[in-house]
C-alpha positions in Angstrom: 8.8 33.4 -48.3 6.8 35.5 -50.6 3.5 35.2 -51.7 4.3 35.3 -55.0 6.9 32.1 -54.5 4.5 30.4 -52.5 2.1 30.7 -55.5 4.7 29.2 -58.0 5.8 26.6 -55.7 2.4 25.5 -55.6 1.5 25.7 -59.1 4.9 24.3 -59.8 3.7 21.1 -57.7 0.2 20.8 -59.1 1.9 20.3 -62.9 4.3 17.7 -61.2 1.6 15.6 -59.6 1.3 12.4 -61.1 -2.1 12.7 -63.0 -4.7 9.9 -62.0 -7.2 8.6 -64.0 -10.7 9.6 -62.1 -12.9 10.9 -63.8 -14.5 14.9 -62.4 -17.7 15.6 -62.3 -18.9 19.3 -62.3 -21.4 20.6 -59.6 -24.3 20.0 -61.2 -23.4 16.4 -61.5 -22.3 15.8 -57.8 -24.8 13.0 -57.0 -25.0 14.5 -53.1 -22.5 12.7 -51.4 -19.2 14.2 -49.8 -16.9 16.4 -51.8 -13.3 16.0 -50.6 -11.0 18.8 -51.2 -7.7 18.9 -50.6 -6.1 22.8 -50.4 -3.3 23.5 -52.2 -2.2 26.9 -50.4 0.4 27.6 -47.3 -2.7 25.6 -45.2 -1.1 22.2 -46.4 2.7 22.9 -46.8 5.2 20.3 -44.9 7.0 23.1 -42.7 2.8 24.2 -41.4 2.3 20.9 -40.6 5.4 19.6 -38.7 5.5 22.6 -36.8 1.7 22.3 -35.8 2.9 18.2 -34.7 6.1 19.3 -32.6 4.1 22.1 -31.3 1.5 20.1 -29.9 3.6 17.3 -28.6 5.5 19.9 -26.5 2.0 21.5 -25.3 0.9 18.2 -24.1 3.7 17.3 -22.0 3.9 20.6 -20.5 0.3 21.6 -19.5 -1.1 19.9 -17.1 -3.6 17.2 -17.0 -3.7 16.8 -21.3 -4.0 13.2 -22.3 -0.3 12.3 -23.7 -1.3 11.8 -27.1 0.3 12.6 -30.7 -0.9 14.1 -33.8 -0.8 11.2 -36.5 -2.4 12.4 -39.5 -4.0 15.9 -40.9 -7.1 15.6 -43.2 -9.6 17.9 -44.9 -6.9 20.6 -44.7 -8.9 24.1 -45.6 -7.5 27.2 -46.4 -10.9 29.2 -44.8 -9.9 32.9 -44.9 -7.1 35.0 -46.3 -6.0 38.3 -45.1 -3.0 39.8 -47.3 -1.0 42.2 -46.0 -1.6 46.3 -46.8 -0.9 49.8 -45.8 -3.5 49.1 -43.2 -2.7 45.8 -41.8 1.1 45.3 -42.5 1.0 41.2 -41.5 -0.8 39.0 -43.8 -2.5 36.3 -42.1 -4.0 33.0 -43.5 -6.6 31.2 -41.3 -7.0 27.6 -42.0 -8.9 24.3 -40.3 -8.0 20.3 -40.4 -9.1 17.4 -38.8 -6.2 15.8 -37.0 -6.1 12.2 -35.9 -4.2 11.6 -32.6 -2.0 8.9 -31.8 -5.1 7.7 -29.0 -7.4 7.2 -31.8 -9.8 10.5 -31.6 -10.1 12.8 -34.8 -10.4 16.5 -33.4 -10.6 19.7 -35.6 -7.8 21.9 -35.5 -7.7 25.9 -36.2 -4.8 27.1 -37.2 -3.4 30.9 -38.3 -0.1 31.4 -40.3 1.1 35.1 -40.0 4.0 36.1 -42.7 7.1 37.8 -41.1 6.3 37.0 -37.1 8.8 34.5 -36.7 11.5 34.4 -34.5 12.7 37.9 -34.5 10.6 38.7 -38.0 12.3 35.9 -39.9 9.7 33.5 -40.7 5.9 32.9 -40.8 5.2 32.1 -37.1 1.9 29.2 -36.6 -0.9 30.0 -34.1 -2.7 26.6 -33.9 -5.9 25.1 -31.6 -6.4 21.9 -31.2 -10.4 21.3 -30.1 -11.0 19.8 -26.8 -6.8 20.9 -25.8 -7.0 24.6 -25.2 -7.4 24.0 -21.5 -6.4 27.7 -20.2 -9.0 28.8 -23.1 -6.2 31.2 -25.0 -8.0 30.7 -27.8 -11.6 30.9 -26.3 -14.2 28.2 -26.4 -13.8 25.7 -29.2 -10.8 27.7 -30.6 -13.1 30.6 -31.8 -10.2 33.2 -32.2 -8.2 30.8 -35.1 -11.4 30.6 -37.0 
């Protein structure tokens, strides 16, 4: 999918939200307690997130001695660095972190990359994802440095 139909998709969704009544207050006014904020790029898409979930379900039945446990929820989904693609660098990358709660009750933080075109044979955006406390053969090096 394009950028620039990602971009409408997402604009398209923030105009359909149902609009609550809270009241915003601008930075100066934030009384010093935690600001939540929910991304709206690629980072919190449906088709990001259930392939991160199957992914990791397959990796921890198949490597061994990973507690058998299940993402259940993502939260505090960041989009934390975007690299477009250009003459130079012909795959755009987006590199993005969550906390995910598993299905055993821990929250862990999760790193994940999403690189436009390197799908299965160059159809698709393929996922690179890290799980803290999971990358046991340390692909990702210590504390999943290389997705952050």
């Amino acid at each position: 999918m394009t950028r620039f139909a990602v971009s409408a998709i997402a604009a398209l969704a923030s105009l359909c939200a149902p609009l609550a009544a809270v009241s915003t207050a601008g930075a100066a006014d934030l009384p010093g307690g935690y600001y939540e904020y929910q991304d709206q790029s690629v980072c919190n898409q449906a088709w990001v997130l259930s392939k991160i979930t199957h992914r990791f379900r397959h990796q921890v039945r198949h490597v061994p001695h990973l507690p058998n446990v299940e993402i259940t929820d993502f939260q505090r989904i960041r989009l934390t660095r975007s690299l477009p693609a250009n003459e130079e660098w012909p795959i755009g990358r987006t590199y993005c972190t969550a906390r995910v709660t598993l299905s055993n009750g821990y929250d862990r933080n999760i790193a994940y990359l999403i690189e436009e075109g390197q799908g299965f044979v160059s159809i698709g955006d393929n996922v690179e994802f890290c799980v803290s406390g999971f990358d046991r053969w340390m692909v990702y090096d210590g504390r999943c440095r290389v997705l952050r």
